[in-house]
C-alpha positions in Angstrom: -11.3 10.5 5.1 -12.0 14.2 6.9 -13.9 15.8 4.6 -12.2 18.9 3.0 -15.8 20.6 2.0 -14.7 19.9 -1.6 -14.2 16.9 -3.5 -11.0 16.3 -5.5 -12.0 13.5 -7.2 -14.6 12.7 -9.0 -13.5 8.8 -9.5 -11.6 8.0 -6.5 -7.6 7.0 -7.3 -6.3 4.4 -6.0 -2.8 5.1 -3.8 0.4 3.1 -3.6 2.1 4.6 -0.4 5.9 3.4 0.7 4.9 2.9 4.2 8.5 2.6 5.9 8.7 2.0 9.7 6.3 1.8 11.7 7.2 5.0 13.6 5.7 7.1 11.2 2.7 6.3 13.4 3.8 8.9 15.9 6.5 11.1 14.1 5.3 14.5 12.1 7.9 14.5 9.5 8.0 15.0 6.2 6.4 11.5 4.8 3.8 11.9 7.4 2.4 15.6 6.3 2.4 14.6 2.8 0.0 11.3 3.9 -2.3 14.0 6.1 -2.7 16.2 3.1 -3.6 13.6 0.8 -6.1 12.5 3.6 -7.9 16.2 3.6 -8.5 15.4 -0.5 -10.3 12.4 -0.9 -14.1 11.5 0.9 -14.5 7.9 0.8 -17.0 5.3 2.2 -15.0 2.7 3.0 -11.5 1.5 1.9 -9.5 -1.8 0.9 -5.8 -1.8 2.3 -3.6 -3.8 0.5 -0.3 -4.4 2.7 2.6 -6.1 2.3 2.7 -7.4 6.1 -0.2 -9.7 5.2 1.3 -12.3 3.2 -0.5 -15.2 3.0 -0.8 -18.6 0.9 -3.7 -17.8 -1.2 -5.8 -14.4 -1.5 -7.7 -13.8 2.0 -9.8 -11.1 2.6 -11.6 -10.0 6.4 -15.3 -9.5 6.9 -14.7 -8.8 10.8 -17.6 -6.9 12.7 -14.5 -4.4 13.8 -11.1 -6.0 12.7 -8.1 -6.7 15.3 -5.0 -4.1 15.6 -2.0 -6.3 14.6 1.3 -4.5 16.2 3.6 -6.9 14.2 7.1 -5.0 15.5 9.2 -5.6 18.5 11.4 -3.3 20.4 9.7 -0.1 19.6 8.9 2.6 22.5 5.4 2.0 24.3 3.3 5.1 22.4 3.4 2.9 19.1 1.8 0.1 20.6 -0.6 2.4 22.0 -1.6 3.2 18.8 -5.0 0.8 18.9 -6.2 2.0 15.0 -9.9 0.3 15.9 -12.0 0.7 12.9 -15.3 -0.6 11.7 -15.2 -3.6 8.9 -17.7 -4.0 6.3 -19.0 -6.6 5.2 -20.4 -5.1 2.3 -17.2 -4.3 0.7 -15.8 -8.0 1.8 -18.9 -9.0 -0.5 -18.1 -6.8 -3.3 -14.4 -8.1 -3.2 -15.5 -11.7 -2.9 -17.8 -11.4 -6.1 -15.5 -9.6 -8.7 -12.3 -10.9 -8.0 -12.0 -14.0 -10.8 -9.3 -16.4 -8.5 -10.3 -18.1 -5.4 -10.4 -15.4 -2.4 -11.2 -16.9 1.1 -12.6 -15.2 4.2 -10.0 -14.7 7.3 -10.3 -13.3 10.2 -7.1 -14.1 11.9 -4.9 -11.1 11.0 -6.6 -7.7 11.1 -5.2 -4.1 10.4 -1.2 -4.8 10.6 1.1 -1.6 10.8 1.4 -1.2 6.9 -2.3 -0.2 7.5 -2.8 1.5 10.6 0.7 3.8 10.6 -0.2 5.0 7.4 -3.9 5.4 7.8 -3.5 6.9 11.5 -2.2 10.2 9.4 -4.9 10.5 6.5 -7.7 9.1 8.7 -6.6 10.1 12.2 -10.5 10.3 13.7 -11.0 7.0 12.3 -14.5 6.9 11.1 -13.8 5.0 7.6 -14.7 1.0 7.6 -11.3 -0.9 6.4 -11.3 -4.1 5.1 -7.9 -5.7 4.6 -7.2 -7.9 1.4 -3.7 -10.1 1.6 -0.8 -10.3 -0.8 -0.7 -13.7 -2.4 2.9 -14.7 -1.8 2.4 -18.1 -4.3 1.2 -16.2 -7.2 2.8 -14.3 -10.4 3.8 -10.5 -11.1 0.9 -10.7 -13.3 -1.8 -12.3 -11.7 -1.1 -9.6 -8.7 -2.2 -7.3 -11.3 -5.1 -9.1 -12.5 -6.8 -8.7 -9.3 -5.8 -5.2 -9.3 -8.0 -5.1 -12.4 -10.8 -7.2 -11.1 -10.4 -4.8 -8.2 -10.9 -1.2 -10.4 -15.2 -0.8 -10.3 -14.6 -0.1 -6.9 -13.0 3.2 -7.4 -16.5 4.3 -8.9 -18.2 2.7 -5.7 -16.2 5.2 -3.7 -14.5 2.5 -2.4 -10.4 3.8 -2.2 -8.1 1.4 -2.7 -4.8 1.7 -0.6 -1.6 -0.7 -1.5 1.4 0.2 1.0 5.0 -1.7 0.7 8.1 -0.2 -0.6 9.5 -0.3 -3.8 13.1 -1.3 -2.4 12.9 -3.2 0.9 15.8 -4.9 1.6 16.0 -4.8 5.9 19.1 -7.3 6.1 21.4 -4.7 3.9 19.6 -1.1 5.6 22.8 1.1 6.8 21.4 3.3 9.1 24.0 5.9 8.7 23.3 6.2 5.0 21.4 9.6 4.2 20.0 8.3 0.6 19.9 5.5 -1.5 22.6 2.7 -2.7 23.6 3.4 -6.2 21.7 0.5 -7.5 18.8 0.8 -5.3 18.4 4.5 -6.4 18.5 3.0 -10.3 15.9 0.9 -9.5 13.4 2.7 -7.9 13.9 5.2 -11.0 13.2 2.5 -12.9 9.9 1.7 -11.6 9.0 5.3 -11.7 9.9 5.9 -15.0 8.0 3.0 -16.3 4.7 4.1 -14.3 5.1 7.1 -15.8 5.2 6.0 -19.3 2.5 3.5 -18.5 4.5 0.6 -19.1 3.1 -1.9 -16.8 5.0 -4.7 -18.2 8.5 -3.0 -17.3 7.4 -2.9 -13.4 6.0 -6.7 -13.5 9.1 -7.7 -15.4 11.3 -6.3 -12.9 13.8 -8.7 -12.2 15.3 -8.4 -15.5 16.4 -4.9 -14.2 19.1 -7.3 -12.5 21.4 -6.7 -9.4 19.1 -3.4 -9.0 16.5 -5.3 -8.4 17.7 -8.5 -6.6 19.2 -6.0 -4.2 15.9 -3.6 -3.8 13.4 -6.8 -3.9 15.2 -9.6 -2.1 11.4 -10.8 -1.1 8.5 -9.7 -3.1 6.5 -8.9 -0.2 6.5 -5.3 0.0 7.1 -5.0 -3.7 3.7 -6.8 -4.6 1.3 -4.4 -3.3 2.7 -2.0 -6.0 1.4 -4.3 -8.7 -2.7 -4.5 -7.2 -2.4 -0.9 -7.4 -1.3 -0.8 -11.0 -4.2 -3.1 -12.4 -6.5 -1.2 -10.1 -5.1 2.0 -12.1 -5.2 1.1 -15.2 -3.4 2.8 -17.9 -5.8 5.7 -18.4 -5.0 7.3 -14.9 -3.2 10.2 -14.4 -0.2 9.5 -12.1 1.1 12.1 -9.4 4.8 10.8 -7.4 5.3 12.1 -3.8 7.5 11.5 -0.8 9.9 10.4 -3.4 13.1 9.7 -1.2 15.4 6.5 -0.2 17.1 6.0 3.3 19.2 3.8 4.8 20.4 2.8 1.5 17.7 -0.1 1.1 14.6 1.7 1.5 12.3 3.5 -1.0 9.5 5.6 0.2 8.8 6.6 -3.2 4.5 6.5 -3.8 2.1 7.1 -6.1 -1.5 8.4 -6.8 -3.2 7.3 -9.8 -6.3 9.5 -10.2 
């Protein structure tokens, strides 16, 4: 990312960021300045984005020369599709991925950077000069073996490789009430929920969700913007110190709630 002249991290962390619409592309607001100052902290060499808009049947990862721009929204003004986040791939990391990971991963090159890359990335990376390699979310898999990957996924954090997951912890689009300043009662619980139990390190709380009930039926009607969280959280590891920001719902069924583990 732009180099600050100082490193914050010695091992890089590994970031779970809600990613919410695809405006924040274009908008300077308050999600937006927090993703640009976390941008200025870290210096990698290359980094794996996790996103919840690539969900696939089985684990695929890119090794494109320079992967596509995937604008995978409709009806949105003309300067977000003008966006055009064209990065370098690399191949190198594709490698890396394709030899640690312990469950079949394939090589793709159909999708490319969708906007749960590219919106958030155009904000810590905005001059574009760090390779991205996409890895998809496994929508036939377990809670658990989401994680394992995350785990097989952690030496790259010493490689200066930074590891990006972005979802949201609640996601419900079908239920969003755009006149609705915060959070649903139960939606709020929930994403408290998850929180709390990343910050106690209790992992098996946040892949156990569902039993948090109509909380979490309502915030996770479809795992696919949930997962992401769970690659980040084997990645992490329970040894990492964990920092919360843009902590916030909208809409009632939306969580922009993220975390650095470092």
């Amino acid at each position: 990312m732009r180099f600050s002249g100082k490193r914050a991290y010695m091992r890089l962390p590994v970031i779970f960021v809600g990613h919410g619409s695809p405006m924040n592309a274009i908008e300077d607001n308050a999600y937006t300045k927090e993703w640009d100052a976390l941008g200025k902290k870290i210096e990698p060499k290359a980094i794996l984005m996790i996103s919840a808009h690539w969900f696939t049947r089985g684990t695929l990862i890119q090794d494109a020369e320079e992967p596509r721009i995937i604008n995978d929204m409709y009806g949105f003004p003309k300067e977000l599709y003008e966006v055009g986040y064209q990065v370098k791939g690399d191949k190198a990391l594709t490698k890396s991925v394709l030899g640690a990971v312990k469950r079949e991963v394939k090589v793709n090159n159909d999708w490319g950077l969708d906007h749960g890359a590219w919106s958030v990335l155009a904000h810590m990376v905005p001059d574009r000069h760090v390779p991205v390699v996409q890895l998809s979310v496994d929508a036939y898999t377990t809670p658990e073996q989401h994680y394992a990957i995350g785990q097989d996924l952690a030496f790259l954090r010493d490689e200066d490789v930074l590891i990006i997951a972005s979802g949201n912890i609640v996601h419900n689009l079908r239920m969003v009430r755009m006149d609705m300043a915060g959070g649903t009662p139960e939606c709020a619980a929930f994403d408290a929920f998850i929180k709390e139990s990343i910050l106690a390190k209790n992992h098996d709380a946040v892949l156990g969700y569902p039993a948090f009930g109509i909380g979490a039926s309502l915030s996770v009607p479809t795992t696919d913007h949930f997962d992401p969280l769970l690659y980040a959280l084997g990645a992490a590891g329970k040894d990492s110190a964990v920092s919360v920001f843009n902590e916030s719902l909208m809409a009632g069924f939306l969580s922009m709630t993220s975390y650095v583990f470092e």
